[in-house]
C-alpha positions as CSV (number, residue, x, y, z in Angstrom):
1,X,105.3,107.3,115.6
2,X,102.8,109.9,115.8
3,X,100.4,109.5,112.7
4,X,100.7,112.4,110.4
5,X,101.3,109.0,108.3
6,X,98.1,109.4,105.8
7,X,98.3,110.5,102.4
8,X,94.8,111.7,100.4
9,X,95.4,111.8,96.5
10,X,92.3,111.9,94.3
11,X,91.5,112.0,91.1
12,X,88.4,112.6,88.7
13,X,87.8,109.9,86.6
14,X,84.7,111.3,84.4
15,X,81.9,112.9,87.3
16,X,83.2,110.3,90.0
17,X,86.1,111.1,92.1
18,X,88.6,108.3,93.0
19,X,90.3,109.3,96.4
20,X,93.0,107.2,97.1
21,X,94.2,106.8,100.8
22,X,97.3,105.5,102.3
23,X,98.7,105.1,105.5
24,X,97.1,105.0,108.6
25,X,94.5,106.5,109.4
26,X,93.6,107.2,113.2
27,X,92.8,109.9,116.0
28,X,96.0,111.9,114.3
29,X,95.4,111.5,111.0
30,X,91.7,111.6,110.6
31,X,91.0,115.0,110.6
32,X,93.6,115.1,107.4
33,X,91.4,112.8,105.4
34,X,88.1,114.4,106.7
35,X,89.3,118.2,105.4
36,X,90.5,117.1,102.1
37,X,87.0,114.7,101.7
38,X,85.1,118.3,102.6
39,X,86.5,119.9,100.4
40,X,85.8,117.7,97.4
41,X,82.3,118.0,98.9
42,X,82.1,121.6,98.8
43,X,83.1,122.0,95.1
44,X,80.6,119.9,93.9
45,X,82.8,116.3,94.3
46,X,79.7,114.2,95.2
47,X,80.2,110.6,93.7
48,X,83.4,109.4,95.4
49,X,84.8,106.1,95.6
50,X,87.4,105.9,98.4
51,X,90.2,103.4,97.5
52,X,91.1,102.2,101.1
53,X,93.4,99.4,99.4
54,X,96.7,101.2,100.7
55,X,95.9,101.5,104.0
56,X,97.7,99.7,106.4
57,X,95.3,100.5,109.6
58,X,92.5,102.4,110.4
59,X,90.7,102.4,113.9
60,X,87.0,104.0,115.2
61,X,88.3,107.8,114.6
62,X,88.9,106.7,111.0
63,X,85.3,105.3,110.6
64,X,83.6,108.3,112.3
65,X,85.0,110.1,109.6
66,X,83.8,107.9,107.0
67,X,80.3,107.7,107.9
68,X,80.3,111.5,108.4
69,X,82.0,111.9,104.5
70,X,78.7,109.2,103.9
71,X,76.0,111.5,105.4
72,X,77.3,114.4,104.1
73,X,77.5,113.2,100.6
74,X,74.2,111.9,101.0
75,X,72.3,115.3,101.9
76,X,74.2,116.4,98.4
77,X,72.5,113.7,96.5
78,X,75.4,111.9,95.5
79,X,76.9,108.5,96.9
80,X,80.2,107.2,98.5
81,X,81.4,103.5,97.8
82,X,84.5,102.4,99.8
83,X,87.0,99.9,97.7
84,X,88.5,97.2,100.5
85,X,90.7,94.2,99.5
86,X,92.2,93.3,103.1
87,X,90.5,91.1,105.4
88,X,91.9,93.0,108.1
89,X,90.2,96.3,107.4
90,X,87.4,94.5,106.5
91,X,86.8,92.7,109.7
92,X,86.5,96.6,111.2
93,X,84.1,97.1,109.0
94,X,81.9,93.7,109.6
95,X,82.2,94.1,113.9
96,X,80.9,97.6,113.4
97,X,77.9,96.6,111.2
98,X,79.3,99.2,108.6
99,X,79.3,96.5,106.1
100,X,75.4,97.5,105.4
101,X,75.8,100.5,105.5
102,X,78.6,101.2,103.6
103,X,78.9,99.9,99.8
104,X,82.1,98.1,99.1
105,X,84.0,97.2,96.7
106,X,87.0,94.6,96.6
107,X,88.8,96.8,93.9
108,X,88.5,100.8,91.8
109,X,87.4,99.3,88.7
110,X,84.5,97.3,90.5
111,X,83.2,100.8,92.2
112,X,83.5,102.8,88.9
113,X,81.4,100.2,86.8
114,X,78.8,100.5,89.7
């Protein structure tokens, strides 16, 4: 199985874009999710909420990208809250301290009334 398994759908829901991500998202499939996360950024996308419910695994390639997406939306003014309902991906997030520096949400709705 070689990755290639991600899949990046987003959609504006007012000035905040929901980006929906499924799949897996490691050393093969990061780069997919941090291209298509640029380019929201570059056209003036800066308040996204990442709906990481449908992923089924994501590993330290996957976070790099995340905190990159974080500081980059960050030097735009805008913000980036994650939306996490599995323990599993969760527990990446706590071991890595990310949990503080990331805000997180347990589903979409939660993260758009933020």
């Amino acid at each position: 199985m070689w990755g290639m398994d991600v899949g990046v759908v987003s959609r504006a829901v007012g000035d905040v874009t929901v980006v929906e991500v499924s799949g897996e998202i490691d050393v093969y499939t990061a780069s997919v999710l941090r291209e298509r996360l640029a380019s929201l950024i570059d056209e003036g996308r800066t308040d996204l909420v990442v709906d990481l419910t449908p992923v089924r695994f994501m590993d330290s390639t996957g976070l790099g990208v995340l905190v990159g997406v974080l500081k980059k939306v960050r030097g735009h003014g805008g913000r980036l809250q994650l939306v996490i309902d599995s323990e599993r991906l969760l527990k990446v997030f706590r071991i890595t301290a990310l949990t503080q520096v990331f805000t997180i949400h347990e589903t979409v709705d939660a993260a758009l009334a933020a």
